[in-house]
C-alpha positions as CSV (number, residue, x, y, z in Angstrom):
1,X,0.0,0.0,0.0
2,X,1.1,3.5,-0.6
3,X,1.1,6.3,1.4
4,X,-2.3,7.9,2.3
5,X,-2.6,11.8,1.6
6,X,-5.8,13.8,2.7
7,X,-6.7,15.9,-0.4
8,X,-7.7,18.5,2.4
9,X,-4.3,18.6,3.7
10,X,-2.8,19.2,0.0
11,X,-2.0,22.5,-1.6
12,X,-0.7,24.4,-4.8
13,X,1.4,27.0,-4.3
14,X,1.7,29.3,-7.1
15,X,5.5,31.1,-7.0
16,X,6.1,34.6,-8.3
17,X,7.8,32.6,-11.5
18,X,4.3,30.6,-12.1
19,X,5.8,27.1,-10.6
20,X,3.5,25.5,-9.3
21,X,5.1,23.5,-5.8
22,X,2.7,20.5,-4.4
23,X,2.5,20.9,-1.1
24,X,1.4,18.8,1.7
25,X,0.3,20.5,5.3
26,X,2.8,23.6,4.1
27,X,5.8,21.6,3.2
28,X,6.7,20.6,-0.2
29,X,6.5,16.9,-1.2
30,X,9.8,15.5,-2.1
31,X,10.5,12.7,-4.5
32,X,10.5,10.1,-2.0
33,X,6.8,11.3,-0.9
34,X,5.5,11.2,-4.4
35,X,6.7,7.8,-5.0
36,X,4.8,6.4,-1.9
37,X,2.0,7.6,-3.2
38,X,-0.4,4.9,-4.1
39,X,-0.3,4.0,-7.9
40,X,-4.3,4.0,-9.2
41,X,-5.2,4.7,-12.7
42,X,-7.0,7.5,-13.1
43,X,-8.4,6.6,-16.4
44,X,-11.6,4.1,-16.4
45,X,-10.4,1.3,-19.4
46,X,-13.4,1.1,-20.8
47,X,-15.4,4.5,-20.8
48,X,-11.9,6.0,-21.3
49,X,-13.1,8.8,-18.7
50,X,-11.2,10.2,-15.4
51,X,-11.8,8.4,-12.4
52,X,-11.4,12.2,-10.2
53,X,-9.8,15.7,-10.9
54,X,-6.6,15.4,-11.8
55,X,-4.2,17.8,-10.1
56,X,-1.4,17.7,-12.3
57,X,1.5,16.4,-14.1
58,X,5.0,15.3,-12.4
59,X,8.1,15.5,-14.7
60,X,9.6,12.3,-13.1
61,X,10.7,8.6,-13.6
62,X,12.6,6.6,-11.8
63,X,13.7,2.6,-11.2
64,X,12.8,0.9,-14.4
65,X,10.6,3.3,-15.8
66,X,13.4,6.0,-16.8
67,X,14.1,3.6,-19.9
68,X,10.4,3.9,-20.8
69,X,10.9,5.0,-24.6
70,X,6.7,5.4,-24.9
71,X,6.3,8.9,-22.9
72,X,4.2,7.9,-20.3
73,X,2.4,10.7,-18.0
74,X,3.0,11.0,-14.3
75,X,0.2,12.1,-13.1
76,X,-1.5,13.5,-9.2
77,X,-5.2,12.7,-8.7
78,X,-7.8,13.0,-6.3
79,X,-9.4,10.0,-5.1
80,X,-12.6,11.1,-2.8
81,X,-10.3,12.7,-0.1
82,X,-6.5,11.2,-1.1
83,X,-4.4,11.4,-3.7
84,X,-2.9,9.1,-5.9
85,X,-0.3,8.6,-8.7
86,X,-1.3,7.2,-12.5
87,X,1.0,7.0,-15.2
88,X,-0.9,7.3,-18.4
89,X,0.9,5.5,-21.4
90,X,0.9,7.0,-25.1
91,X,-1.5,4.0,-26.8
92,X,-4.6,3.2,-25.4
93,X,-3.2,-0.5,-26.7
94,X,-1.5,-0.4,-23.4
95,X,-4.9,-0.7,-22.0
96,X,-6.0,-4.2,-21.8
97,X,-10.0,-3.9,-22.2
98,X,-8.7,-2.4,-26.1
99,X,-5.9,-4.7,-26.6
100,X,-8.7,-7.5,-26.3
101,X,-10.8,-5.6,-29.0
102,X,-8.0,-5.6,-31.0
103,X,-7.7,-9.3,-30.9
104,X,-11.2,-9.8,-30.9
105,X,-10.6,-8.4,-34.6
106,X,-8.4,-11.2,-35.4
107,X,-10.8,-13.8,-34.3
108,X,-13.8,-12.8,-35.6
109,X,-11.7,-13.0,-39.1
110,X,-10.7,-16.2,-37.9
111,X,-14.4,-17.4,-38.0
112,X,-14.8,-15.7,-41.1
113,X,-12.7,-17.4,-42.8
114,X,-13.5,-20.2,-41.7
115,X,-17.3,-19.8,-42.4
116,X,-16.5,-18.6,-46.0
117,X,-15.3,-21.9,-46.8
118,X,-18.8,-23.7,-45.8
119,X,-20.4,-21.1,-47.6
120,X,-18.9,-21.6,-51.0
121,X,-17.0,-18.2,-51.2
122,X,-14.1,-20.0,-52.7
123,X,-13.6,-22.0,-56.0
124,X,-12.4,-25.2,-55.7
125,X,-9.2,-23.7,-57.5
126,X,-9.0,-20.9,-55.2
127,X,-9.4,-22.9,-51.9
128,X,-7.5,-26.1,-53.2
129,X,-4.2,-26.1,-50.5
130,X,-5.0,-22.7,-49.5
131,X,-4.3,-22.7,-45.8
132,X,-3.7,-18.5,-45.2
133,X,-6.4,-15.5,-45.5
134,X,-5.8,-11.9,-44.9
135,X,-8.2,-8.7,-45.5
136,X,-8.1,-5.1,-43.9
137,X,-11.0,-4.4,-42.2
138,X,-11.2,-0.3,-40.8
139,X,-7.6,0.2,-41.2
140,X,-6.6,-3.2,-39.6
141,X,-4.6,-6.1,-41.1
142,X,-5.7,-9.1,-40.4
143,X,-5.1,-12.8,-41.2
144,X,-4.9,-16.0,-40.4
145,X,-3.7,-19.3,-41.3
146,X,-4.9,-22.6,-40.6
147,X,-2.0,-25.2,-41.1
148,X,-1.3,-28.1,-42.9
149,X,-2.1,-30.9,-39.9
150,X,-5.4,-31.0,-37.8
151,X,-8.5,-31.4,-38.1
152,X,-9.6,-28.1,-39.6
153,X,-6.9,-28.1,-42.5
154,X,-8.1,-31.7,-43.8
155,X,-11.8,-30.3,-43.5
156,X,-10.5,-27.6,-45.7
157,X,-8.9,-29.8,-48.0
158,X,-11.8,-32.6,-48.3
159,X,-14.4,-29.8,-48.8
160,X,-12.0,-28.4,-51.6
161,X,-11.8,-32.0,-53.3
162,X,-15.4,-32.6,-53.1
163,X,-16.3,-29.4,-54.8
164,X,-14.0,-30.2,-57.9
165,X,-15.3,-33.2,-58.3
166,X,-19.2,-33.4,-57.4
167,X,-21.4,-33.7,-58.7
168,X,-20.0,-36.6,-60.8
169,X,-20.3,-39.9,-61.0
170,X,-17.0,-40.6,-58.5
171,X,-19.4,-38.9,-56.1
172,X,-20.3,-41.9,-53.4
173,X,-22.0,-41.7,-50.2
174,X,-19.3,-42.0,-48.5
175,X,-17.6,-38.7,-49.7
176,X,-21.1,-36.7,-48.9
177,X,-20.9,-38.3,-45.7
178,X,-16.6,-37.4,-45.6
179,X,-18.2,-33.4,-46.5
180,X,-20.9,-33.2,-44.1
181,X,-18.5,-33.9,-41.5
182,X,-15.8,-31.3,-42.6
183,X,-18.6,-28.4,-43.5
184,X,-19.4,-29.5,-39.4
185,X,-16.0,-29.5,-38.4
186,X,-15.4,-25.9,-39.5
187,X,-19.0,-24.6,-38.5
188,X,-18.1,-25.4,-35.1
189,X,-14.6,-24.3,-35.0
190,X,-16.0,-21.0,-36.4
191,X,-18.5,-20.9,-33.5
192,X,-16.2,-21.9,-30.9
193,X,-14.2,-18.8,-31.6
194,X,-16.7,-16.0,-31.2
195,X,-20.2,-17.8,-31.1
196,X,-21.2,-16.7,-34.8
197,X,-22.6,-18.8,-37.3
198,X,-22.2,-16.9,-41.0
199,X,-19.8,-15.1,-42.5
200,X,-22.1,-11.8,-42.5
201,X,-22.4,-12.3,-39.1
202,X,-18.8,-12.8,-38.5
203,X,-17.5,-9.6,-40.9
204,X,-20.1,-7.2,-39.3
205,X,-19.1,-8.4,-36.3
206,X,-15.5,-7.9,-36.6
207,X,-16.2,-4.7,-38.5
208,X,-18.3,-3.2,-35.6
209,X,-15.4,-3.6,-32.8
210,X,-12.8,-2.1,-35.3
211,X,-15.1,0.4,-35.4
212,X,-15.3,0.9,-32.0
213,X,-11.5,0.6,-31.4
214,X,-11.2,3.4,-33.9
215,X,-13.5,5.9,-32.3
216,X,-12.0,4.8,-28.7
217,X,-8.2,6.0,-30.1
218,X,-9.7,9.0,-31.2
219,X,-11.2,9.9,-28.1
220,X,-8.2,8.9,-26.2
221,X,-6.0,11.1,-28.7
222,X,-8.0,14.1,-27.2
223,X,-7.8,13.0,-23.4
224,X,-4.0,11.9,-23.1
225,X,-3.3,15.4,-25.4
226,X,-5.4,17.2,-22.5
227,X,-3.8,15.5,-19.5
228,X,-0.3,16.9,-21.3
229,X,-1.2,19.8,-21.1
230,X,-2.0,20.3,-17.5
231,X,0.2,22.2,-15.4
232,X,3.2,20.5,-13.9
233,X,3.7,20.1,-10.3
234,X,7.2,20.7,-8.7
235,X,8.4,18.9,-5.4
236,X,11.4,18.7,-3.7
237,X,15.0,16.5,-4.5
């Protein structure tokens, strides 16, 4: 735990220079202070809005985040009535709740994929030993590739046989029966992945969170270029 602060015991003292010294109880917090504060970010993930007023920024890193090539923020906040520390990073990727949108991307292509092969998207030329798709979808490369051992790379590879061949008379039971199962074997792979059933489904899907991501880096753009701008907060050596 870090050391607790009252907000009402915490000034700003304004020199004749405009530096702005944070105080606590009259005396200047030093370095050593500011680092017992208890780290708590002020940003919520998700809403991508501040958790309390933020007092300020601290020109300061130390231990292993002086190497830090990303220009984090060190920032003062008030939390009810105590303050606490937050580094904010430069990508909102550093955010976990956004770094699993961004992979949700790559899944939900994943299932696309996979789903545009049960669908007949592909001729049986263009899906015989084809094991690798890509697309951009908002701005964001994606792709996937399936292998050449597994289950789901023989599906894809009996489904692209049975297509260049049937309907003709070397069509048997037995390879409808070999196609059901791979058509099944890649439905449910595709719905194990992110619970989707078409590839319309899947695209719009996948086209709606990199949508979202989009709009969430914009915003953040505008919030971390605001926090930057605060004023910065001396203390002590």
């Amino acid at each position: 735990m870090g050391t607790r602060i009252a907000a009402h015991e915490a000034t700003i003292k304004t020199a004749s220079v405009e530096i702005r010294a944070l105080t606590v109880s009259g005396r200047q917090v030093t370095l050593s202070v500011f680092r017992q504060l208890q780290e708590e970010q002020v940003v919520d993930q998700e809403s991508l809005t501040l958790k309390g007023p933020v007092w300020g920024k601290v020109n300061y890193l130390w231990g292993g985040d002086a190497k830090r090539t990303d220009d984090p923020l060190h920032m003062v906040w008030q939390k009810g009535d105590e303050l606490r520390r937050a580094i904010i990073p430069r990508d909102i990727d550093s955010f976990s709740y956004w770094s699993e949108a961004r992979k949700a991307i790559d899944e939900y292509f994943r299932a696309a994929s996979l789903l545009s092969i049960v669908e007949g998207r592909y001729s049986p030329d263009e899906l015989g030993g084809q094991n690798r798709f890509s697309a951009t979808i908002e701005g964001y490369w994606v792709s996937c590739e399936f292998g050449y051992s597994g289950d789901v790379p023989q599906a894809i590879s009996t489904i692209a046989i049975y297509r260049r061949y049937a309907p003709t008379a070397q069509e048997t039971p037995s390879r409808r029966e070999e196609y059901g199962k791979a058509v099944a074997i890649l439905r449910a792979n595709a719905k194990q992945v992110y619970e989707v059933e078409s590839f319309d489904d899947a695209m719009e899907q996948a086209i709606t969170v990199a949508r979202q991501l989009n709009e969430a880096k914009a915003t953040w753009a505008t919030l971390r270029k605001s926090l930057g701008e605060l004023d910065q907060l001396f203390i002590a050596t």
